[in-house]
C-alpha positions as CSV (number, residue, x, y, z in Angstrom):
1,X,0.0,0.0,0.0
2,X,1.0,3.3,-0.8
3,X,2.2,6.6,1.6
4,X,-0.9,8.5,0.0
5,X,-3.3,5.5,0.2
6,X,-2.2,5.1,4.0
7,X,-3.1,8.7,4.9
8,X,-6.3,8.7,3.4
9,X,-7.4,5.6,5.1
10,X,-6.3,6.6,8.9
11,X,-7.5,10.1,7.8
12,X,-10.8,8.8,7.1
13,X,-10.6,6.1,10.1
14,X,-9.8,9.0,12.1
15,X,-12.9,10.9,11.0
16,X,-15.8,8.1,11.4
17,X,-14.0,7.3,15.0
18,X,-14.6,10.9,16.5
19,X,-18.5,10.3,17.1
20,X,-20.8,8.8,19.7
21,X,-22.8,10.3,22.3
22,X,-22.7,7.2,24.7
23,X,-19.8,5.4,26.0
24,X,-21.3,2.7,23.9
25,X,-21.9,4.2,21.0
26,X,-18.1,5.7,21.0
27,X,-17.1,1.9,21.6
28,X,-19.1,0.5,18.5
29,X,-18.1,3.6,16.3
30,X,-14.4,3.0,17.4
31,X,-14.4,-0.7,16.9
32,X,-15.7,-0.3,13.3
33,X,-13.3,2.2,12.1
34,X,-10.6,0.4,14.0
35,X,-12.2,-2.6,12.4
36,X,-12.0,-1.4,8.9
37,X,-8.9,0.1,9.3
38,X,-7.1,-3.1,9.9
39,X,-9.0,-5.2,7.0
40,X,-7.5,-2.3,4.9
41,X,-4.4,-2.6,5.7
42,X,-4.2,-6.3,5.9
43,X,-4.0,-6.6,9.8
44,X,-5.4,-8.2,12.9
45,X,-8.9,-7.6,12.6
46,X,-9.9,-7.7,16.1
47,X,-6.9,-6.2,17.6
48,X,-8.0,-3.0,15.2
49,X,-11.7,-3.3,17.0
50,X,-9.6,-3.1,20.4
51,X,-7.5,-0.8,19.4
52,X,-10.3,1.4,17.7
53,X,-12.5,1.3,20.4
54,X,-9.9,2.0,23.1
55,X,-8.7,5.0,21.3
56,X,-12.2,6.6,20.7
57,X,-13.5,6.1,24.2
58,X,-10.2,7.8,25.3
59,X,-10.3,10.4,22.7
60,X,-14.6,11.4,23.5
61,X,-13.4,11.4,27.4
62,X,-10.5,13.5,26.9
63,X,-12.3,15.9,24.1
64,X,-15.7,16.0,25.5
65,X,-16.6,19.3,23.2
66,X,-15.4,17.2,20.2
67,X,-17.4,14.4,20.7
């Protein structure tokens, strides 16, 4: 995979991740882009969900005003 192609896909990763109004709705939204950013890039699957859902939650709690 490419430099640019990377970029766009944790850009838009990145983007679909930064929503949820519940702590389970940032966990499901997380998971998914985590999800799909690792079946993009030919990784772990689930470790991407973990990963994705771990980082949101963090990121919503963190950034409240973002979120």
């Amino acid at each position: 995979m490419s430099g640019k192609t990377l970029i766009i896909v944790l850009v838009a990763s990145g983007g679909l991740a930064a929503c949820g109004k519940t702590t389970g709705e940032q966990v499901i939204y997380g998971a998914g882009a985590g999800a799909a950013g690792s079946a993009l890039l030919d990784g772990n699957v689930v470790t991407g969900a973990a990963v994705g859902a771990a980082a949101n939650v963090i990121y919503c709690k963190e950034n409240p005003y973002k979120c």
